[in-house]
N, C-alpha and C positions, 0 to 999 in steps of 0.2 A: 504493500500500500504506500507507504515511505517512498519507492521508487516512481511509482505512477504519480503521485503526488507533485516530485520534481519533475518529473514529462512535464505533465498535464500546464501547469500554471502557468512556467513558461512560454510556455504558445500561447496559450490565453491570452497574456500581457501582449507579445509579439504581433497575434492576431488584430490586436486593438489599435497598433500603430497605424497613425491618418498625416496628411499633407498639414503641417502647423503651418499654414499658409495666413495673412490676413484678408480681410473680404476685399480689401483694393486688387490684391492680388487677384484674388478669386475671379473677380469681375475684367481683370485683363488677360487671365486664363481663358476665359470665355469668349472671347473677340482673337483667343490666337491658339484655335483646335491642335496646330504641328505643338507649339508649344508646351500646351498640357501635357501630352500624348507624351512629349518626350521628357516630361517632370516625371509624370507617373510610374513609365517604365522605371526611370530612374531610381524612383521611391522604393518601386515593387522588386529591381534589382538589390535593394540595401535589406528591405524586409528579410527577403530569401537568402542573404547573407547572413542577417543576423542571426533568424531560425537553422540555420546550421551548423553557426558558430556555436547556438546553447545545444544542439543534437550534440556537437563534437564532445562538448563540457557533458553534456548528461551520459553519451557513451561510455566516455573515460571512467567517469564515477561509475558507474554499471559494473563496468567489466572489473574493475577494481574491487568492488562488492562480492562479484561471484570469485575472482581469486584467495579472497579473505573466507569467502564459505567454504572452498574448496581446502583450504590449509585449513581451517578449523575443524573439517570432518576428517581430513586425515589423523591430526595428531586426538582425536578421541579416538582412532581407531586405535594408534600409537600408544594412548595412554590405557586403554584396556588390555591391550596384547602385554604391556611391562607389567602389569599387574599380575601377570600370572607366572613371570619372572621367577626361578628357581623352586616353582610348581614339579612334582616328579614326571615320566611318562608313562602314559598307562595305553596302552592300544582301545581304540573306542573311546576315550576317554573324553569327557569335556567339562572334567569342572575341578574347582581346587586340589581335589584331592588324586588326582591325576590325568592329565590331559596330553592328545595325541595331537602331531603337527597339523591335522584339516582340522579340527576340534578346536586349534587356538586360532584357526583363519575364522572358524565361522562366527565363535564367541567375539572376536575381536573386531567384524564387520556389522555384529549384533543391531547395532543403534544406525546403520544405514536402510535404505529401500530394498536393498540385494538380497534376493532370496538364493545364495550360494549352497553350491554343491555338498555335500560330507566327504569328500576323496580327493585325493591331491589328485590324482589322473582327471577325473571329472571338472575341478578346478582349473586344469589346465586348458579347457575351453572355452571357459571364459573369459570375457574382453578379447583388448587387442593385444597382440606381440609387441613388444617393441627391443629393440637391439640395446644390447648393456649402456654404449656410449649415450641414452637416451629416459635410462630409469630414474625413478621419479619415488621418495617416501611413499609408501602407502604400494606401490607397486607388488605383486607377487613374484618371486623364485621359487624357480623350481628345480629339483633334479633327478637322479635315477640312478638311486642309492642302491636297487636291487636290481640286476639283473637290468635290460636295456629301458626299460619302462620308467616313467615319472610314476614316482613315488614317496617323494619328501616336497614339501612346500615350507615357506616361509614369509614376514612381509619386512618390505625391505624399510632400514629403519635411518639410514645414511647412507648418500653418496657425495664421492671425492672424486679428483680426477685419477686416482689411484688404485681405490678401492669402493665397495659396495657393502655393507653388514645389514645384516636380516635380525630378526626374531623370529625364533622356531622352537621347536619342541621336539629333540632330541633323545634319540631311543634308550643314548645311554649318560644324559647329562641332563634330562628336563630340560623345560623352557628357558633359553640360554640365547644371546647374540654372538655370532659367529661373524667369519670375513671372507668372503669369495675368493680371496686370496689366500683362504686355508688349503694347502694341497688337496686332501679330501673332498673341500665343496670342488675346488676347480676343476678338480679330475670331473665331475660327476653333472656338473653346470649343465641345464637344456633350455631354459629357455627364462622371458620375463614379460610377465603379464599385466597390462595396466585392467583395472577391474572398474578402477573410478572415470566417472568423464572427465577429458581432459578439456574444462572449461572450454 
């Protein structure tokens, strides 16, 4: 409502703008038609500048808005997935007393619209790919811990131009942050899922 609010009024105002002409004017307006015609465009050229300049100003603030919702829904999901920070692993598992790596994606996605998968394989069909050089907080990894198959997920919780560390939930360390740069995950790296819309 906030948003429409700043549309709306500004045009209003903008819409209201008239020729601050006096009537002397007016009346030699009237005896010189090219004249008018070419005040008016004029006029009607500034209007439709102006209404664009406050579109440019109301877009800016828009998009800035949704980037601010968009970091705010990440780090809730950020800050439920820590929560379960040094939780043990339990296969099946989803709640303090022992939790499995889809089981901390789904609990940690909890408070969004996303009705996600239970399976990291499954997970792994959701959203879009995108290339490491391209990941983004909030992002899923994946890898294929067993055998050629995705089978471990995590959400990624930092990226550097060096590195990438996740949260997950780990068969033999519980819910722990890790680095893609652990031999381990690198060996076993397939792929990285954006799940959120990227504004």
């Amino acid at each position: 409502m906030k948003v429409l609010k700043n549309i709306v009024l500004p045009l209003l105002l903008l819409s209201s703008v008239s020729i601050n002409a006096s009537v002397q004017d007016k009346l030699e307006l009237n005896n010189n038609p090219v004249k008018a015609q070419t005040i008016v465009l004029k006029e009607s050229k500034q209007v439709d500048e102006d209404i664009q300049a406050q579109l440019d100003v109301l877009l800016d603030e828009f998009m800035e808005e949704l980037d601010k919702t968009a970091y705010m829904i990440t780090d809730d999901i950020l800050s439920t997935a820590f929560d379960y920070e040094g939780v043990r692993y339990r296969y099946g598992g989803t709640s303090y007393s022992g939790i499995d790596c889809s089981g901390l994606i789904v609990n940690a996605f909890a408070s969004t619209d996303l009705n996600l998968p239970r399976t990291s394989r499954d997970l792994a069909r959701v959203g879009e790919k995108v290339k490491k050089s391209k990941a983004k907080k909030g992002d899923l990894i994946f890898f294929n811990t067993r055998g050629n198959r995705i089978s471990h997920v995590g959400i990624i919780t930092e990226v550097t131009p060096d590195d990438i560390k996740f949260i997950h939930s780990s068969t033999s360390r519980g819910v722990i942050v890790s680095s893609i740069n652990e031999n381990y995950y690198k060996r076993r790296f397939v792929q990285i899922n954006r799940v959120l819309s990227d504004n």
